[in-house]
BALOBA-1460 file (C-alpha; in Angstrom, 3 decimals):
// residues 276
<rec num="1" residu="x" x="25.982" y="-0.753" z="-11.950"/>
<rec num="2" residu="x" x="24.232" y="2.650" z="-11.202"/>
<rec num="3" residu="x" x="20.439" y="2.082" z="-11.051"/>
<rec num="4" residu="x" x="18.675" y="4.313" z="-13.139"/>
<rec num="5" residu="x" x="16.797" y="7.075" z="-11.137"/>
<rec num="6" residu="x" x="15.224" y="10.334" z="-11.007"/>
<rec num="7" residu="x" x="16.879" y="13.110" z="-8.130"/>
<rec num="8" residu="x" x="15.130" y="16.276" z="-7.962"/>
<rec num="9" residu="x" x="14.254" y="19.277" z="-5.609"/>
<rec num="10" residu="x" x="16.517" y="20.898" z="-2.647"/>
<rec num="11" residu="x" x="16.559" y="20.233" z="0.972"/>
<rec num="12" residu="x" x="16.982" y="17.128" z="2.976"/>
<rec num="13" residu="x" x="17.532" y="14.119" z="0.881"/>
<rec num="14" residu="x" x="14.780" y="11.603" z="0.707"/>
<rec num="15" residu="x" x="15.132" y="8.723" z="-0.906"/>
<rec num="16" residu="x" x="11.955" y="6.477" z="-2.352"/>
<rec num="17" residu="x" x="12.873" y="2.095" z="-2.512"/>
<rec num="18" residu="x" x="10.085" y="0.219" z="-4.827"/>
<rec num="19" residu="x" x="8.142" y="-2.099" z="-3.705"/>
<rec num="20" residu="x" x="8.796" y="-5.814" z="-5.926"/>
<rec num="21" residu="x" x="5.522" y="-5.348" z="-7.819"/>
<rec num="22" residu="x" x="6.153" y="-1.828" z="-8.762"/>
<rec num="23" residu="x" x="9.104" y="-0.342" z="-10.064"/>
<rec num="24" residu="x" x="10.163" y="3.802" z="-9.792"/>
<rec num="25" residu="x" x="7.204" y="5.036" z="-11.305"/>
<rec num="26" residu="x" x="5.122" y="4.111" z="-8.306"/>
<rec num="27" residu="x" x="6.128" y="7.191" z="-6.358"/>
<rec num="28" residu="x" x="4.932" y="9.126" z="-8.886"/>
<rec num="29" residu="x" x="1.716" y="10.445" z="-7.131"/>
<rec num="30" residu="x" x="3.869" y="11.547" z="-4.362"/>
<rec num="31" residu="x" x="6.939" y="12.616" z="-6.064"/>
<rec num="32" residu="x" x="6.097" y="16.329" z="-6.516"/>
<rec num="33" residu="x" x="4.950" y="16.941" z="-3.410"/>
<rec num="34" residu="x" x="7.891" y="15.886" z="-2.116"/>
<rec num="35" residu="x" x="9.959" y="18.115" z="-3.535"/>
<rec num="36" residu="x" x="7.130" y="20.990" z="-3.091"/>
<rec num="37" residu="x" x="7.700" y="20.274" z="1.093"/>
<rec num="38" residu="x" x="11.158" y="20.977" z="0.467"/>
<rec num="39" residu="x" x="12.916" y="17.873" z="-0.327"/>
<rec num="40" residu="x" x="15.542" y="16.509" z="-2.343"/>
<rec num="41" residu="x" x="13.949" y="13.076" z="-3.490"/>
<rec num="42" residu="x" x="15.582" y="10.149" z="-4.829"/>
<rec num="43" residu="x" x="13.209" y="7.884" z="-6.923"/>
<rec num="44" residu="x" x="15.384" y="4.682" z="-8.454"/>
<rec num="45" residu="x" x="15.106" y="1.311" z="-10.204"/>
<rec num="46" residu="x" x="16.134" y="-1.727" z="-8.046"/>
<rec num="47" residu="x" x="17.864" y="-4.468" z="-10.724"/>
<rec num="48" residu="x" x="15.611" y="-5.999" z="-12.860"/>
<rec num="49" residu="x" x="12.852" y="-3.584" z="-12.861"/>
<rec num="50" residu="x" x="12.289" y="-0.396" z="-14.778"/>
<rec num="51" residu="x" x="15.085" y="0.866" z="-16.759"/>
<rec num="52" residu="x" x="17.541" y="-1.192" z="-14.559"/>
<rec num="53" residu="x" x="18.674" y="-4.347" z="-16.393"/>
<rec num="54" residu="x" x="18.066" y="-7.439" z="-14.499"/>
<rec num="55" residu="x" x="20.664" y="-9.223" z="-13.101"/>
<rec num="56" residu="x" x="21.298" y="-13.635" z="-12.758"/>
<rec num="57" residu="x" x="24.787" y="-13.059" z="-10.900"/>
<rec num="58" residu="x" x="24.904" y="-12.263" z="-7.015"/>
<rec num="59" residu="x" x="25.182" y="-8.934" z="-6.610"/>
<rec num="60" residu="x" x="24.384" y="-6.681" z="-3.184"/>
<rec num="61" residu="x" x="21.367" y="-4.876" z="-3.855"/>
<rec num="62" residu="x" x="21.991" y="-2.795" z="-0.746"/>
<rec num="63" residu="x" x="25.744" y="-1.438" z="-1.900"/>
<rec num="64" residu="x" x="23.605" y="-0.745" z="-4.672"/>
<rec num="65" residu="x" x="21.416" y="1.738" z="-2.636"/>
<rec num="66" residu="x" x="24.978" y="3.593" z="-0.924"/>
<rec num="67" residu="x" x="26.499" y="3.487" z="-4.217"/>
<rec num="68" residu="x" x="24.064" y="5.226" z="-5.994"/>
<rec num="69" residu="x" x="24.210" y="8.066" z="-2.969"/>
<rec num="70" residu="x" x="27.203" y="8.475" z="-3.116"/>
<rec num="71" residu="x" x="27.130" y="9.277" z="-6.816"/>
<rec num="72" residu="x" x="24.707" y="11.950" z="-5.914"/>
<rec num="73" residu="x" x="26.782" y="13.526" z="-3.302"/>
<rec num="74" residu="x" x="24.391" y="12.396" z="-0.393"/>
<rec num="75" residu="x" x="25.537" y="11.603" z="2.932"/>
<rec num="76" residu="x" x="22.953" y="11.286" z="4.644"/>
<rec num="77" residu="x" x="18.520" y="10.821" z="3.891"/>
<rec num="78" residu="x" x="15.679" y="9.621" z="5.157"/>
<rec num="79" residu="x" x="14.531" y="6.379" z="3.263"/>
<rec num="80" residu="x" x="10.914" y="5.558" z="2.523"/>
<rec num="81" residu="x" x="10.510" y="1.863" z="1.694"/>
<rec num="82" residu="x" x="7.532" y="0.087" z="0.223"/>
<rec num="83" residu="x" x="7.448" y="-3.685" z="0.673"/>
<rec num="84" residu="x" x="10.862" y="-5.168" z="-1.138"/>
<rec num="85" residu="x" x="12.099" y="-1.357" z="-0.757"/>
<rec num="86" residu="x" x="11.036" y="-0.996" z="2.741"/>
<rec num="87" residu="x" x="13.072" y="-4.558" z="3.720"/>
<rec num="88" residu="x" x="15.785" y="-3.164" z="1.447"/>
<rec num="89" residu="x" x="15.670" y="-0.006" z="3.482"/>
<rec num="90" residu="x" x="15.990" y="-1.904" z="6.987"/>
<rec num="91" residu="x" x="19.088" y="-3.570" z="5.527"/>
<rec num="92" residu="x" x="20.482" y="-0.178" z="4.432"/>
<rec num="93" residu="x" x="20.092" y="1.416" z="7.503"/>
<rec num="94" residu="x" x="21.163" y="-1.918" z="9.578"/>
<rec num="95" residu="x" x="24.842" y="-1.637" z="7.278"/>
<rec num="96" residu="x" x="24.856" y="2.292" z="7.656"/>
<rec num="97" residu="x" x="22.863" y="3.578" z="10.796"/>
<rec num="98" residu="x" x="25.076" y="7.063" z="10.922"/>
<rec num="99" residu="x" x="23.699" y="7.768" z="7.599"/>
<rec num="100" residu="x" x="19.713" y="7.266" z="8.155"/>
<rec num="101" residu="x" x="18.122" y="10.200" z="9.018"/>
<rec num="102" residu="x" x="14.519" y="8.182" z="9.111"/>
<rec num="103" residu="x" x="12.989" y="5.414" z="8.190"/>
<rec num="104" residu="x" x="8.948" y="5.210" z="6.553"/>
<rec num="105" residu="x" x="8.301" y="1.790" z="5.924"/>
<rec num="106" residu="x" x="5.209" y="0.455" z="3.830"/>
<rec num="107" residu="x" x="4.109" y="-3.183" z="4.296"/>
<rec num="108" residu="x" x="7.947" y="-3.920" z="4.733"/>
<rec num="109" residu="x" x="9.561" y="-7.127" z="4.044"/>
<rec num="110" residu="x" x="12.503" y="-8.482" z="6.883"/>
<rec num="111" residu="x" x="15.792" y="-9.923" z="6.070"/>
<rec num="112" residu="x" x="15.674" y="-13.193" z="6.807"/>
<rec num="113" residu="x" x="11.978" y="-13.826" z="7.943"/>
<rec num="114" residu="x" x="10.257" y="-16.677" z="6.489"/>
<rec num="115" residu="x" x="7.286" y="-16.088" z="4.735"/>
<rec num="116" residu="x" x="4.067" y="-17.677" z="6.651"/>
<rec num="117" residu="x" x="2.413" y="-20.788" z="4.691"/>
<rec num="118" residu="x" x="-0.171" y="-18.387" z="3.243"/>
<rec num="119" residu="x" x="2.261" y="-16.319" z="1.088"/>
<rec num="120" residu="x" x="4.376" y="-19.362" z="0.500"/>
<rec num="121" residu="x" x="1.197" y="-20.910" z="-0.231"/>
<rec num="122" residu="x" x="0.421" y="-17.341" z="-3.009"/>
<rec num="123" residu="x" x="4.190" y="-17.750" z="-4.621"/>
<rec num="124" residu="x" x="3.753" y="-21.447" z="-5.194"/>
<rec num="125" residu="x" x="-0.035" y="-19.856" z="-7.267"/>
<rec num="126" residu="x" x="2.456" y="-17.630" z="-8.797"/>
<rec num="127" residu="x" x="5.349" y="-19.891" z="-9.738"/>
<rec num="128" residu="x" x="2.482" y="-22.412" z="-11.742"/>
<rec num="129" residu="x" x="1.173" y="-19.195" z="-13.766"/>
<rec num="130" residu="x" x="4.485" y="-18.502" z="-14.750"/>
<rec num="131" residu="x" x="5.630" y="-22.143" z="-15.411"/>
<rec num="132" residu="x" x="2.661" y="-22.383" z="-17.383"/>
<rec num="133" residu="x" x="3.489" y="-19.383" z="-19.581"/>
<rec num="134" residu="x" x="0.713" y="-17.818" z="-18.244"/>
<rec num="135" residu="x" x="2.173" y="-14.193" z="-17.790"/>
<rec num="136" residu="x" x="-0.831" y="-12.410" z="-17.907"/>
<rec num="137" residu="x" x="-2.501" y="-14.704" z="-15.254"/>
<rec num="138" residu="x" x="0.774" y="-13.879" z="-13.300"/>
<rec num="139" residu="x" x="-0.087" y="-10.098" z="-13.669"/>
<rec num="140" residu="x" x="-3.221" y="-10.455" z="-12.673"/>
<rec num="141" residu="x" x="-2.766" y="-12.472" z="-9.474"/>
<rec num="142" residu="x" x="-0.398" y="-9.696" z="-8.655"/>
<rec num="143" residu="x" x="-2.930" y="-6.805" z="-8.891"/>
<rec num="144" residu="x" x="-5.652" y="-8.333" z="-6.868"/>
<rec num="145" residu="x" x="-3.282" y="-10.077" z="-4.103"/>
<rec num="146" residu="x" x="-1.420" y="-6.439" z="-3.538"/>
<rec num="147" residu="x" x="-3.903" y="-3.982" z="-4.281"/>
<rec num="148" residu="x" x="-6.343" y="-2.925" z="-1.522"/>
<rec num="149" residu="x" x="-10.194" y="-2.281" z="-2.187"/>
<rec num="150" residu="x" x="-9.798" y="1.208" z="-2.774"/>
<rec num="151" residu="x" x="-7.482" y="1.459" z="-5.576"/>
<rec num="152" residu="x" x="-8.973" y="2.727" z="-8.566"/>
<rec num="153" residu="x" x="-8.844" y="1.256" z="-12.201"/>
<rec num="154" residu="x" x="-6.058" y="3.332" z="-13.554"/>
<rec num="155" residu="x" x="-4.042" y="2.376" z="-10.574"/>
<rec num="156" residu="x" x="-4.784" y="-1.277" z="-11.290"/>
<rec num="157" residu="x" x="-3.436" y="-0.774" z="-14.486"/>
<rec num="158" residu="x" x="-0.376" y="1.213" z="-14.108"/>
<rec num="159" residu="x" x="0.343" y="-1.364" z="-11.173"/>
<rec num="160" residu="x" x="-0.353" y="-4.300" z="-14.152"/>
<rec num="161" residu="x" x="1.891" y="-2.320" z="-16.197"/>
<rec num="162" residu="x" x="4.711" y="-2.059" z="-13.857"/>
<rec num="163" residu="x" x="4.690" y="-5.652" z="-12.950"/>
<rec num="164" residu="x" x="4.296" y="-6.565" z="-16.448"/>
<rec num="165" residu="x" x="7.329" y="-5.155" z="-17.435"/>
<rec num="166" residu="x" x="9.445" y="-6.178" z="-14.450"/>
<rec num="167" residu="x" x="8.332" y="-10.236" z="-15.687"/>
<rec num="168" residu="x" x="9.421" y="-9.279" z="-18.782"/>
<rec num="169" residu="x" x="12.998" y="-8.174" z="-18.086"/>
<rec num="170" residu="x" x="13.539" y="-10.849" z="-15.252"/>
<rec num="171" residu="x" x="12.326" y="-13.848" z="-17.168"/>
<rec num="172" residu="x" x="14.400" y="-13.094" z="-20.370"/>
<rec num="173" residu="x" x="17.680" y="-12.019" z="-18.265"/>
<rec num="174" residu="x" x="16.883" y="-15.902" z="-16.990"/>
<rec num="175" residu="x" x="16.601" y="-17.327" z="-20.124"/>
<rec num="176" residu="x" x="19.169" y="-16.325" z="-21.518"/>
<rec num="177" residu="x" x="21.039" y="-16.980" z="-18.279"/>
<rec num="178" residu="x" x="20.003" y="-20.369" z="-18.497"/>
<rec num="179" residu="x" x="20.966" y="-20.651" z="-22.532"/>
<rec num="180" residu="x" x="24.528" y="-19.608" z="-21.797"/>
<rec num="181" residu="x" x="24.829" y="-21.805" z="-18.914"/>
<rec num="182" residu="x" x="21.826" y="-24.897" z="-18.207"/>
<rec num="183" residu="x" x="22.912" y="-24.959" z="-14.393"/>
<rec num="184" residu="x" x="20.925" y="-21.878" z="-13.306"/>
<rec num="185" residu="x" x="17.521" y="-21.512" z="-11.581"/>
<rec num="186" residu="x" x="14.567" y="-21.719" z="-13.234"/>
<rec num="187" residu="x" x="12.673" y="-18.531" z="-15.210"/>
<rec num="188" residu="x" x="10.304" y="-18.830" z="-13.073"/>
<rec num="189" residu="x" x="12.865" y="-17.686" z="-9.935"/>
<rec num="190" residu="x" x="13.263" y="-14.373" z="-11.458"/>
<rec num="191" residu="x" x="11.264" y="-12.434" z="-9.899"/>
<rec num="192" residu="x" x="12.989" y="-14.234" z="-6.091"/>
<rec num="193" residu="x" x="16.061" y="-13.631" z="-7.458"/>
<rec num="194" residu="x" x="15.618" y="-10.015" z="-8.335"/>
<rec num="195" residu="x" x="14.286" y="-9.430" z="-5.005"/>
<rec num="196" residu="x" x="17.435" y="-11.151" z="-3.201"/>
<rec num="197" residu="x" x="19.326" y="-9.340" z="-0.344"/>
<rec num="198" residu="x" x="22.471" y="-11.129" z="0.451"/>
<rec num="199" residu="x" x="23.122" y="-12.593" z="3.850"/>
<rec num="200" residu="x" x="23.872" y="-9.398" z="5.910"/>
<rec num="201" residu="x" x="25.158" y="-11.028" z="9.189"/>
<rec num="202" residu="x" x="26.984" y="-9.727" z="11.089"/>
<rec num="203" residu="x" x="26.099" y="-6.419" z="9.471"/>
<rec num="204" residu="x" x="22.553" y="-6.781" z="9.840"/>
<rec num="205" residu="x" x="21.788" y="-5.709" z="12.896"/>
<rec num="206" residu="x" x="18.612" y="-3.982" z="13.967"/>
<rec num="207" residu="x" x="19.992" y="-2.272" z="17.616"/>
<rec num="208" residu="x" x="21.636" y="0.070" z="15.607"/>
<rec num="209" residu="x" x="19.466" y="1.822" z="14.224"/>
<rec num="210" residu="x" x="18.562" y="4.710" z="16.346"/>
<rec num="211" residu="x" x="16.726" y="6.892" z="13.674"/>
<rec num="212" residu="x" x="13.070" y="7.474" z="13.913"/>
<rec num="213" residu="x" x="10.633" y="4.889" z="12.249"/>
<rec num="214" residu="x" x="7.132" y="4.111" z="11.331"/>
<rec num="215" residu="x" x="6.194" y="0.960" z="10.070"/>
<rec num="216" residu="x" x="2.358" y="1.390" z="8.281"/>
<rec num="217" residu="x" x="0.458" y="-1.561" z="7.366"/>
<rec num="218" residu="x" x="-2.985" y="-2.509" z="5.572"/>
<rec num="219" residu="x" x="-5.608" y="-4.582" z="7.132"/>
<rec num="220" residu="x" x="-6.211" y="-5.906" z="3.876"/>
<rec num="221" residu="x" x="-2.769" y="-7.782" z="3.619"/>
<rec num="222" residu="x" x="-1.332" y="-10.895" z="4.318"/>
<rec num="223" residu="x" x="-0.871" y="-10.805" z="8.214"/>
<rec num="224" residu="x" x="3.113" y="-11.545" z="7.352"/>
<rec num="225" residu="x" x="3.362" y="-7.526" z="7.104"/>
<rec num="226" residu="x" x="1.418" y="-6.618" z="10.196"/>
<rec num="227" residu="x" x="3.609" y="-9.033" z="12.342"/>
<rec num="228" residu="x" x="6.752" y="-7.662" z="11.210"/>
<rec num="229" residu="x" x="5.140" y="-4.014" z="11.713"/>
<rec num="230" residu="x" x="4.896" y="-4.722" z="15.632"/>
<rec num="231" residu="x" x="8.286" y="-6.616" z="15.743"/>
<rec num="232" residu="x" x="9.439" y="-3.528" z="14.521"/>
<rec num="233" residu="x" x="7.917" y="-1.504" z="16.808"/>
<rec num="234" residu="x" x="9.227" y="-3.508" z="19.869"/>
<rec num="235" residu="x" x="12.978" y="-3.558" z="18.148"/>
<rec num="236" residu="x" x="13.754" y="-0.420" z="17.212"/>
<rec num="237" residu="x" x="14.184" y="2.157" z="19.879"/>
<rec num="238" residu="x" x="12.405" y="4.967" z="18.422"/>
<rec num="239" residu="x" x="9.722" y="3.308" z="16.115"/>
<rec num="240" residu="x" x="5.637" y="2.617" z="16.014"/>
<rec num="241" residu="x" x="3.562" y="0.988" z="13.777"/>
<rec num="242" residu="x" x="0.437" y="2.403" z="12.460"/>
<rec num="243" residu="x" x="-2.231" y="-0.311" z="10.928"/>
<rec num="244" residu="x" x="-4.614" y="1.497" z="8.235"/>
<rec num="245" residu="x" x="-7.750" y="-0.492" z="7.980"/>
<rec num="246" residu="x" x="-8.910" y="0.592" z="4.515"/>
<rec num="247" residu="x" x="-5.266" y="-0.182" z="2.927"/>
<rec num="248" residu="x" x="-3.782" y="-3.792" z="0.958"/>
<rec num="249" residu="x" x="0.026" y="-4.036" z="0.376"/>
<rec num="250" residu="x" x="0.453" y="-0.018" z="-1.446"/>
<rec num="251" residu="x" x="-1.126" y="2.186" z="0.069"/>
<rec num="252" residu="x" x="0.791" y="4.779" z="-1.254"/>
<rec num="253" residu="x" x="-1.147" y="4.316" z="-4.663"/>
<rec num="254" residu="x" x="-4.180" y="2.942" z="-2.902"/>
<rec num="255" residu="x" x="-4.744" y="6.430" z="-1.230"/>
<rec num="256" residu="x" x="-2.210" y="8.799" z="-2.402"/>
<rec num="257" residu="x" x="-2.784" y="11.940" z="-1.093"/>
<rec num="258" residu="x" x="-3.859" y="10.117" z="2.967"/>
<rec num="259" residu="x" x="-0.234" y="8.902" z="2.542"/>
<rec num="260" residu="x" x="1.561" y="11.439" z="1.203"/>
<rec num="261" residu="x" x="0.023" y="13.263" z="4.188"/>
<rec num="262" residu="x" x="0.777" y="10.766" z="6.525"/>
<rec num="263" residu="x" x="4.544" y="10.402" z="5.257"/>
<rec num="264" residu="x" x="5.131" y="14.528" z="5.633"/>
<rec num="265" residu="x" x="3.606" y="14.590" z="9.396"/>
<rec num="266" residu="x" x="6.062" y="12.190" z="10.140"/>
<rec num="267" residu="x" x="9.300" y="13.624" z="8.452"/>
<rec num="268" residu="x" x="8.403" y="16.692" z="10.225"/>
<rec num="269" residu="x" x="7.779" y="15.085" z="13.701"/>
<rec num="270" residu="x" x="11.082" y="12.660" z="13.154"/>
<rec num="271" residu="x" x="12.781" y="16.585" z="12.288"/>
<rec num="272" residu="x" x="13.819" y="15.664" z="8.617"/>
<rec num="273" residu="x" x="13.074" y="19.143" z="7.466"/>
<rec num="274" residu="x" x="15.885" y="20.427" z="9.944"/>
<rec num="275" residu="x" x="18.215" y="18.322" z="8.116"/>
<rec num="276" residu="x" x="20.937" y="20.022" z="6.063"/>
């Protein structure tokens, strides 16, 4: 499957993962301004969000990432990563270090870390809503867990919008999973399942990847993110973490321009822009 996706501008390639309450469209306040700096950037739909059909069959979510490079002629790009994206981007750049040219990563997820009994404690909030048929009580949860204090109405919205949708497509790709065949998960596993990253071993494997990193975090999340920030930063050799005390989970639409800002400074530093 190709994911659907926007590619635009010239220069080094850059390439934007979605966080798993967002889909494409949440790059959108930095998307020009990407390509204004002088950057070819790659905005696409993971499965089951967007305009990317879901998907109840394993499937490799990272081959999806390579595949969809290749298609575009790309060899090599830096990968920015927000949540979902940003533990989708570790696992890219685990399989394919040579090919990494940086790595931005927003209140990343980690292959294979358990979740701490708070956010198992949030999904288990989340599951009832949606066993209850409660979507919009789903949505909502979603919007006030992951947004931080200083994200404004309309952001609130588009971010209820995106998730909205992304429900949508999972839960009816389940049921009619689950119509054709009574053995699958649960609907309400959609959103885990859209979200899955296959076991990677052996070819996850942090010490490979040399590329510069930052990991940024929000004091306003579940301490989960922040922990995995300074793992990072002890892990990989050319990485540091950077905690932003006014941010949630996405502070990319939280504060926009701050983190479009903060994103350039470091593609410059980590020499991105020398990239062919």
């Amino acid at each position: 499957m190709t994911l659907s996706h926007d590619a635009a501008g010239s220069g080094p390639a850059l390439v934007l993962l979605h966080s798993g309450v967002c889909d494409r469209r949440m790059w959108d306040p930095q998307w020009e301004a990407l390509q204004a700096a002088g950057y070819r950037v790659v905005r696409a739909d993971l499965r089951g969000f967007g305009e990317t059909p879901a998907e109840t069959d394993d499937y490799d979510p990272v081959a999806d990432v390579w595949e969809l490079l290749d298609s575009l002629g790309i060899e090599r790009a830096a990968l920015v990563g927000a949540s979902y994206g940003g533990k989708l981007a570790l696992a890219a750049a685990a399989r394919h270090p040579e090919r990494v040219t940086a790595l931005a990563l927003l209140a990343s997820g980690l292959p294979g870390r358990a979740p701490s009994a708070e956010l198992r404690a949030w999904g288990a909030r989340e599951d009832a809503l949606l066993e209850a048929d409660d979507l919009e009580g789903a949505v909502a949860l979603n919007v006030e867990t992951w947004l931080g204090p200083d994200a404004t109405p309309g952001t609130r919205a588009a971010v209820a919008g995106m998730q909205r949708h992304a429900f949508r497509i999972q839960l009816a790709a389940e049921a009619a999973a689950e119509t054709a065949e009574p053995s699958l998960p649960a609907a309400n596993e959609a959103e885990a399942a859209a979200e899955q990253i296959p076991p990677t071993a052996p070819t996850f494997d942090l010490s490979g990847i040399a590329a510069p990193a930052l990991a940024i975090t929000g004091a306003h999340d579940f301490a989960d993110y922040r922990e995995i920030a300074v793992a990072l930063a002890g892990l990989l050799p050319n990485a540091r973490h950077l905690d932003l005390d006014w941010a949630g989970h996405l502070p990319s639409l939280e504060r926009p321009e701050e983190v479009t800002a903060l994103l350039l400074d470091f593609l410059t530093g980590a020499g991105v822009a020398e990239e062919g």
